[in-house]
Every structure is written in C-alpha cells, then in structure tokens.
C-alpha positions in Angstrom: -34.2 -20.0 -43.1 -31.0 -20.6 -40.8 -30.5 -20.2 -37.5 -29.0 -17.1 -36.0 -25.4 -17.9 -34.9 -25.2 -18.4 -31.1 -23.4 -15.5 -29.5 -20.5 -16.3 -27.2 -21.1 -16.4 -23.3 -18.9 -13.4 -21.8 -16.6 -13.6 -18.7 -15.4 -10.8 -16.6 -11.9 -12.6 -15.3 -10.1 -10.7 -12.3 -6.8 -10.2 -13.3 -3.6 -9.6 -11.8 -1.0 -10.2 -14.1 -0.2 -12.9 -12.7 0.5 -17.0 -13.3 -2.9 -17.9 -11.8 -5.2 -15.2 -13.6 -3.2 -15.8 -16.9 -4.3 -19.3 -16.8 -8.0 -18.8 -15.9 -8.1 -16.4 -18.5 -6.7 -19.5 -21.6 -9.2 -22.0 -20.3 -12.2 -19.9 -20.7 -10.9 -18.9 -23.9 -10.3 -22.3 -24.8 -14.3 -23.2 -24.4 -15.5 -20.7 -26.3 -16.3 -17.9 -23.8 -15.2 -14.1 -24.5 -13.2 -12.9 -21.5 -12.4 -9.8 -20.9 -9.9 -8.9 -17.7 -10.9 -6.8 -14.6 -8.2 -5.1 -12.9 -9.3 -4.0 -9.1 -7.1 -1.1 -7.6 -6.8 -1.0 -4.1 -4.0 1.1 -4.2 -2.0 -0.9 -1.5 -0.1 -2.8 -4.5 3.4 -1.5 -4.4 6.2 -3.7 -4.2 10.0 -2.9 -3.5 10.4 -2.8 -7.0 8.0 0.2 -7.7 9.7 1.7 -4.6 13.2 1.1 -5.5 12.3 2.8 -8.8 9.8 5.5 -7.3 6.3 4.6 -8.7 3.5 5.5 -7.0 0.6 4.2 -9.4 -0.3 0.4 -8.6 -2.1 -0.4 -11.6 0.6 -2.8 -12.8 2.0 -2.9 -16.2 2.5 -6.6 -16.3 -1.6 -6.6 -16.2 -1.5 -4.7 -19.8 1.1 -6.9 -21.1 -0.2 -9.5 -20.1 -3.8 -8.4 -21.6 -2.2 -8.0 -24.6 -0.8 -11.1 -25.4 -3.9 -12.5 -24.5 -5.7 -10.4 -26.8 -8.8 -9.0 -24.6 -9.9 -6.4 -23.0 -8.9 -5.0 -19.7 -11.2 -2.7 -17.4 -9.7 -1.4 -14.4 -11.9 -0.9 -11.1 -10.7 2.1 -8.8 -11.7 1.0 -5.1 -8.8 2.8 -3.1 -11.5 5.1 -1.6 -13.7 2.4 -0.2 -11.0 -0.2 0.8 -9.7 2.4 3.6 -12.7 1.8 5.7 -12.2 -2.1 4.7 -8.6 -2.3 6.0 -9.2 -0.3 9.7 -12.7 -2.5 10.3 -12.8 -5.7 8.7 -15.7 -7.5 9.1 -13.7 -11.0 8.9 -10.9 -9.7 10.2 -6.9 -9.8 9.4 -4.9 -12.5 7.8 -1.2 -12.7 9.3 -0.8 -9.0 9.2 -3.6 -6.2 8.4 -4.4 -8.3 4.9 -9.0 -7.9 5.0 -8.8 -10.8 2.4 -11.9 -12.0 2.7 -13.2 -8.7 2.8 -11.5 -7.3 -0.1 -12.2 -10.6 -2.2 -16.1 -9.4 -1.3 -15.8 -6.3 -2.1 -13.8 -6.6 -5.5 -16.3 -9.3 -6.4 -19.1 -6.8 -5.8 -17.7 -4.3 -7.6 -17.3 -6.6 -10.8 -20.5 -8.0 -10.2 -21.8 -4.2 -10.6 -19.7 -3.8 -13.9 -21.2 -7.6 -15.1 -24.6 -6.5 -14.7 -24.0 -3.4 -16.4 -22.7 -4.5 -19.5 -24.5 -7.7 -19.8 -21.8 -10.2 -19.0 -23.0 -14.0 -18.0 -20.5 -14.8 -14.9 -17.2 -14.1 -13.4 -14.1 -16.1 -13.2 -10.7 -16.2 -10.8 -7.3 -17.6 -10.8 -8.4 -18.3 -7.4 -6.5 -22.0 -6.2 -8.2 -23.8 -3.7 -5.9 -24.1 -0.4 -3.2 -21.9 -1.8 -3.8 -18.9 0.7 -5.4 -19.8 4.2 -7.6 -17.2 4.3 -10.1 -16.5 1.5 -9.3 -19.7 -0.6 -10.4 -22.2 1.9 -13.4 -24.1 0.7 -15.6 -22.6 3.3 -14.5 -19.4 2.9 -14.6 -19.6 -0.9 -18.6 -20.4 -0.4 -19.1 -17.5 2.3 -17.1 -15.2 -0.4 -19.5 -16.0 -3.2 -22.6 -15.4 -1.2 -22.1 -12.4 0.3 -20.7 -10.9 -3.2 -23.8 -11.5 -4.4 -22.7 -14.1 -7.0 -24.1 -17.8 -5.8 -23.5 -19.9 -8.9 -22.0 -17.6 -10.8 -18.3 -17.2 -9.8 -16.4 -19.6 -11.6 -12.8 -20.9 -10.2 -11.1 -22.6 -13.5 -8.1 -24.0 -11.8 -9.9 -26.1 -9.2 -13.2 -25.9 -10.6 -13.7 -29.9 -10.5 -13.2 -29.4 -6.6 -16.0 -27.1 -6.1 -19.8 -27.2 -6.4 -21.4 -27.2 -9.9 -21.8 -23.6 -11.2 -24.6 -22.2 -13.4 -22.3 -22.0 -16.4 -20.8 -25.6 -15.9 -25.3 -26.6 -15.4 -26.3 -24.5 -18.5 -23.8 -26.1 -20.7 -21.9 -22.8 -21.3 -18.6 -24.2 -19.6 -17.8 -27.7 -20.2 -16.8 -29.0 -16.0 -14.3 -31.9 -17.7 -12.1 -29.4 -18.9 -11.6 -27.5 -15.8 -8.8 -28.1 -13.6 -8.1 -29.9 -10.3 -5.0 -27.7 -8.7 -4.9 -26.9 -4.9 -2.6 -26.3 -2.2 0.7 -24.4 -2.8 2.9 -26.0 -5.1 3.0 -24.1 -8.4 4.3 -27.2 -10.4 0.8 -27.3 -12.2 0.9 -23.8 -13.3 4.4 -24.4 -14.2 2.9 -27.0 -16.7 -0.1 -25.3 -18.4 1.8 -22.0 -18.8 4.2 -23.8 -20.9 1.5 -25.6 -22.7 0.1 -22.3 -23.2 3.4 -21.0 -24.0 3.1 -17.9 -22.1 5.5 -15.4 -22.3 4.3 -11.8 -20.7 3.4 -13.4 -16.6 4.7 -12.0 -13.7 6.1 -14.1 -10.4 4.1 -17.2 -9.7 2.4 -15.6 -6.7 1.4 -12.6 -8.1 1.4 -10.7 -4.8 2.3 -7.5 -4.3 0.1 -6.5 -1.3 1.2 -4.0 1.2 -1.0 -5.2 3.4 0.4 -8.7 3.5 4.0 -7.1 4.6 4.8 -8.0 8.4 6.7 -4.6 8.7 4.2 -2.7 6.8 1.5 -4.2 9.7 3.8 -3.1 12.7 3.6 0.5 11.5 -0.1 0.6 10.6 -1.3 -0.8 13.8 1.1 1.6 15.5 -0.1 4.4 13.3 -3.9 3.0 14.6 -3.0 3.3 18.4 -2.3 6.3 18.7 -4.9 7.8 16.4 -7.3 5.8 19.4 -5.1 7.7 21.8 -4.4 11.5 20.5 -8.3 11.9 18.7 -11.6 12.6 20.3 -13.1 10.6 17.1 -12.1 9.0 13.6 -13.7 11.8 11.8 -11.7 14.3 13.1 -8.9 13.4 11.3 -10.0 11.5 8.3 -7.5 8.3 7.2 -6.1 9.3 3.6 -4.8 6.9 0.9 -1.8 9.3 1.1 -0.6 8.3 4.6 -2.0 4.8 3.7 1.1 4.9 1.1 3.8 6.6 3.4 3.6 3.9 6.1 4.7 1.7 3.5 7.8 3.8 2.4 11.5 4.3 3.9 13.1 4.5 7.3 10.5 5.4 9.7 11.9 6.7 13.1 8.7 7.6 15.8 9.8 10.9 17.5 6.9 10.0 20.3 3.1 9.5 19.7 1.5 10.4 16.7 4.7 11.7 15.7 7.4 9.7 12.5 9.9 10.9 10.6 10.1 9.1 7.5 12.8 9.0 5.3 14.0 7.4 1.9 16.4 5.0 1.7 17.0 5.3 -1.9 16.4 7.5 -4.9 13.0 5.7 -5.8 11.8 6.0 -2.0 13.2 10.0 -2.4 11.0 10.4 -5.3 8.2 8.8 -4.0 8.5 10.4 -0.4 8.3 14.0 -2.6 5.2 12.7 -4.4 3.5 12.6 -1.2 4.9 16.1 0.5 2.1 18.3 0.0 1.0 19.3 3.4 3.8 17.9 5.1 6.9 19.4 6.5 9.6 17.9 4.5 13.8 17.3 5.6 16.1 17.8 2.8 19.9 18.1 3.2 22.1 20.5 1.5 21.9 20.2 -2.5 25.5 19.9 -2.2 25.5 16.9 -0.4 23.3 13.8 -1.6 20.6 12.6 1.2 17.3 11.1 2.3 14.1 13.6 2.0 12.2 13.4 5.2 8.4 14.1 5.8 7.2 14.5 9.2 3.5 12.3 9.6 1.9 13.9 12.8 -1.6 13.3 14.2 -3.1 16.0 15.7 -3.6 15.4 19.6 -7.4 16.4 20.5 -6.8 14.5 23.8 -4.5 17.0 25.3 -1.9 14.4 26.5 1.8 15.2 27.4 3.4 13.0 24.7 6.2 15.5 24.0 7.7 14.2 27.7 8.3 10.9 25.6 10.7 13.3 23.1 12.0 15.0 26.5 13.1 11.9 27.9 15.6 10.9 25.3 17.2 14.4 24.3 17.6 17.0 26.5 17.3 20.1 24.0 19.1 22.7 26.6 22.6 20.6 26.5 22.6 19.2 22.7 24.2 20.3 19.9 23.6 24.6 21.1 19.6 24.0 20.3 18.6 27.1 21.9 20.4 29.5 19.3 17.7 28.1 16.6 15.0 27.7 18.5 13.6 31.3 18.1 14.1 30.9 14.1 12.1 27.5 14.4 9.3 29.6 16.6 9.1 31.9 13.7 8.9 29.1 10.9 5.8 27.6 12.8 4.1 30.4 13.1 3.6 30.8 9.6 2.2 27.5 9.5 -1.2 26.5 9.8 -3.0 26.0 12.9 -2.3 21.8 12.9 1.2 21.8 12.2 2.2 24.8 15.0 0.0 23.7 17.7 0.8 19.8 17.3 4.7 20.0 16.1 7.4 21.8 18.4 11.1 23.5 17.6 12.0 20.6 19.3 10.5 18.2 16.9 11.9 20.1 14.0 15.5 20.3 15.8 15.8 16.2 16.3 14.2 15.3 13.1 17.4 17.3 11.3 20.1 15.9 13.1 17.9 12.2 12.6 18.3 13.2 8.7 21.7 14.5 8.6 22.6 11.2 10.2 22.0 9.7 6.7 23.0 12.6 4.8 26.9 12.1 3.2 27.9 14.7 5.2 27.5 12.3 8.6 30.9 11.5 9.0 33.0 14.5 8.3 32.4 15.6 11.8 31.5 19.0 10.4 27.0 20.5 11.0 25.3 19.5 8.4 22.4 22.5 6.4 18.8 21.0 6.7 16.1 22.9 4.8 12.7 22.5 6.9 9.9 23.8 4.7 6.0 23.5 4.4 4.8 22.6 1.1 1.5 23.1 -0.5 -0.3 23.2 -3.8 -1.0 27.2 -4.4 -3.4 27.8 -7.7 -2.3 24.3 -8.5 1.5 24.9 -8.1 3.8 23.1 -5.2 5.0 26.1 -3.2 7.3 26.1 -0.4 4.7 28.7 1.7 7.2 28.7 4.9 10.9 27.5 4.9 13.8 27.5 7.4 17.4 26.5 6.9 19.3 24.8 10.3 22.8 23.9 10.8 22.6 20.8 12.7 25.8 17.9 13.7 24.6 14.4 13.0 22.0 12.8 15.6 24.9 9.2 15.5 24.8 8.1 19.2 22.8 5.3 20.0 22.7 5.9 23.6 20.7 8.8 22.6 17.9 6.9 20.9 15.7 3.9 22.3 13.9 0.8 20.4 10.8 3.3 21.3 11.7 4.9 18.0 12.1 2.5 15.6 8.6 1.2 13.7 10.3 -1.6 12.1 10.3 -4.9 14.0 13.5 -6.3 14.7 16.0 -3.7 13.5 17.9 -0.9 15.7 17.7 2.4 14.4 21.1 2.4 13.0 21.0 -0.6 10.8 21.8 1.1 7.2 
C-alpha cells in the first residue's frame, strides 16, 4: 500500500502590498509551503493619494493585485475598533510621532494568531527586515513582539530569517533556514534584486507605508486634539473617541477656532468628498453652488469642565466691530436652537460667524471684494437618509487679514494660516 501524500504546511503571511510582504510571500512558496495573505485594517492607512482622490476605505487595492498575481488567498482582519484604545495608551509607547508600533505589530499578530488557530494553519510569516524601522524591527523588540503575541517559535521573518533565532518550522524541517534571506537595515537594493528575480510586476512603493499615524503633521493635531479632550471632559467616556474624527484629523486645512474647537476644510476635490463622507453630525461650511469652494465641518468637544475658552475666540475678533456681525447673529441664535443639546450649548453665533468668513477666504469668490453666501447646516442620517435637519444661509466678506488671526490657529506645524 502507498503512503498518503504529505499535505503542505500552511502560512498565514501579513501582507501589505508591498515590496517586503511580496517577497516573504515567493520564498515560502518557493519551499513548498501554501500561503495565504492576511490583510490587517487599522483604518489609519490613507495616503495623499486616497485623499487627493477622496477614498475613504484603507483596505488597499494594491493588496488584491498583488494577491492575485501571486495566486493566493487574501483574508482581511478589521481591527479599527480596537486600535483606537491602542493609539491614545500604548503600552510601549510612540515612535517619532503617535505610531504604537510595537503595539500594533502585537496586536495584528494576535489577531492572526486567532485566525491561524482557527483554521488550522502551522505558523505565520512577515516581510518584516531586521533594522529597517527603529522601532518594532529591532532585534530585541522583534523577540518582545513575538512573545507577547503569543507566537514564540512560530513567527517566521523570511528576509532576515538567517539573522534570527531558529524557528519551529526551520527545527521541524518544514522551512529549509539556507534558503532564507540575510537583508537588514534600510537599503532596499536587495529587494530591488529578488523582485526582479521574481519578476514582480503588481508591488507598491518600496516602503509600503502609508500610516497616518507615522505623519509628523498628522501627530501635531492628534496630540492637540488629546489636550484638550484632558482639558474640556470630566472623563474619556463622556465623549467616546470615533474612528470618524480619528479620520478627519488627518484631512485638509485645519484652523483651531479656540479649545476643543477646528474648522476643517478641504483643500481639493478628493479632501471635499471625503470631508462630506464624514459630515453626519457635524455642522458643515459650504460656499455658494455658484462659486467653487472648500466644504468645512466644524470638530467640537463638548466642554464638561465649564472653562471660558470662548475668551480665546474673543481675543482675536471683536464680533461687535467686524464685518456688521450683529445683523445675523439673531438668525444664527435661531439655527442653534434647532440643534441638539451638544452642538447649541458648546458652539456660539460667534463660532458659526468666523468659521464663514475662514471659508469664504478660500472660496473663489475671496478676491472680488464682494460677501460671499455660506450655507451653515446640520446634517444627519433620518430613516437612513442624509438630511439637512437645520440650515442657515449668511452673507459674510472674506476673513483675509492676517493681523486678525494668530499662529494659535493653525494645527499644522510650521505653516501660517494663509499658506495656500
């Protein structure tokens, strides 16, 4: 009688769509093993490509492509929910900017670990390259990473897998350890060298990076964003963190009004789009149909902590001398009041009043000297349909003095408010 065929081992590869991953992916293949990818959504991987062009999913499509032409599988892992409480409290802390890479490498690794003992996988692999980030791909950190995952001897690194310690799959004969590679640090010239000896077509830029998180202007704003949520709330439950505002930190011109306060605003059609995505339960800018413009979304935290922040606004616009405030403010008094308790109690005709003439600033209408229509309206999602449930229209001049506004305003580092 003869022997049962052996079965192939099985390998779970993280994958990004990237050079790195891609490789990992061909030298498992070429041993023998059965790979299918993993793709782990954080949901903080949006690049100024997917801006520029107004996505607002960051499952990439390079991943599938790149899948493809490798001919496996792909799962994708969902862990957007999770990784919020990651990001504000990392238990290793932040890289350069607000990047929990060790952290998140834990915590994807967990989550595939989950999906390996699920389906009855035998180990998991990276395009992890030893020295290439100075976080999580040190060699101690590499070890610390693969214990507390949860994986000790069974997280494979292909590319520098003759630098590390002896896996199970390398001890059990499954992965042959001569045929793994010996890359580290940062040069790519390597990669370079096997992807053309693969003769890989469908991979993304070397790095593969697209992290938010990893963005120095991106980390101004979020640690901004986390002051004053430690100033204005009595606690962090009050007021729940959402992927949503996660996203809008990351997107367009943001102008703080005073604390807890932003206007943001889109500095193309793709950041206009995506800016719209996110407007349910926001009060959103728009300029007159007639004449092209950012959309706006004023990003508020409720203040619990009963401090005079609005003196900050007070300070740097005096609403009784500018641009005849007080024949609107009774019409803004009226739109407010239709709006829920947060948005009345925490947002003032004020607020609404410099936030227009901050948009119509961009508008096209900006230098024609003439007042520019704003529509100021709530929206929300009534019986599943985006509704405008309370709307105002102002006629407001441009706000295009830079006497008027302060540094105080501006959220990204090193650029005055009326850089274009």
């Amino acid at each position: 009688m003869s022997e049962a065929p052996i079965k192939p081992k099985k390998a779970y590869v993280l994958t990004s769509g990237g050079l790195d991953s891609t490789i990992a992916v061909k030298m498992l293949q070429e041993q023998g093993i059965e790979v299918t990818g993993v793709y782990v959504s954080t949901g903080f991987c949006l690049n100024s490509h997917q801006k520029k062009a107004g996505r607002f999913d960051d499952t990439k499509p390079d991943v599938f492509k790149v899948t493809e032409e490798l001919g496996i599988d792909l799962e994708v892992i969902d862990i957007s929910k999770d990784y919020l409480s990651i990001i504000t409290n990392p238990v290793y802390g932040w890289g350069k900017n607000v990047n929990p890479c060790i952290d998140c490498r834990i915590h994807m690794l967990q989550k595939t670990r989950e999906l390996m003992e699920k389906n009855g996988f035998d180990f998991i692999a990276t395009g992890e390259v030893l020295g290439q980030r100075p976080m999580s791909q040190r060699s101690d950190t590499s070890k610390l990473i693969e214990e507390k995952s949860g994986l000790k001897g069974f997280l494979l690194r292909p590319l520098s897998g003759q630098l590390h310690k002896i896996t199970e799959p390398e001890r059990l004969g499954w992965v042959d350890r001569n045929k793994l590679g010996q890359i580290q640090g940062r040069s790519r010239k390597h990669q370079f060298k096997l992807a053309k000896h693969y003769n890989l077509q469908n991979v993304s830029s070397p790095a593969g990076g697209c992290c938010l998180l990893t963005d120095e202007t991106y980390a101004v704003r979020f640690k901004d964003y986390l002051k004053d949520r430690k100033s204005l709330l009595t606690s962090d439950q009050s007021q729940p963190l959402t992927l949503n505002t996660m996203m809008i930190l990351g997107t367009g011109r943001q102008v703080k009004i005073r604390t807890g306060l932003k206007l943001i605003m889109g500095r193309n059609e793709g950041e206009n789009k995506l800016l719209s995505h996110y407007a349910v339960e926001h009060i959103v800018f728009e300029p007159d149909e007639d004449f092209p413009g950012p959309t706006g979304l004023l990003e508020f935290i409720r203040n619990e902590n009963n401090k005079d922040t609005n003196q900050e606004l007070i300070n740097i616009w005096q609403v009784k001398t500018h641009n005849n405030a007080n024949d609107q403010i009774s019409a803004i008094n009226d739109f407010l009041n239709i709006c829920d308790k947060p948005f009345k109690h925490n947002i003032t005709p004020e607020d609404i009043l410099i936030c227009s003439e901050i948009l119509a600033r961009y508008a096209d209408t900006m230098n024609n000297g003439e007042k520019t229509q704003i529509r100021v309206s709530l929206q929300k999602n009534v019986n599943q349909v985006r509704t405008r449930v309370a709307e105002i229209k102002l006629n407001v001049f441009a706000l295009n003095n830079e006497n008027v506004l302060s540094k105080q305003l501006v959220i990204k580092p090193n650029e005055k408010f009326f850089n274009t």
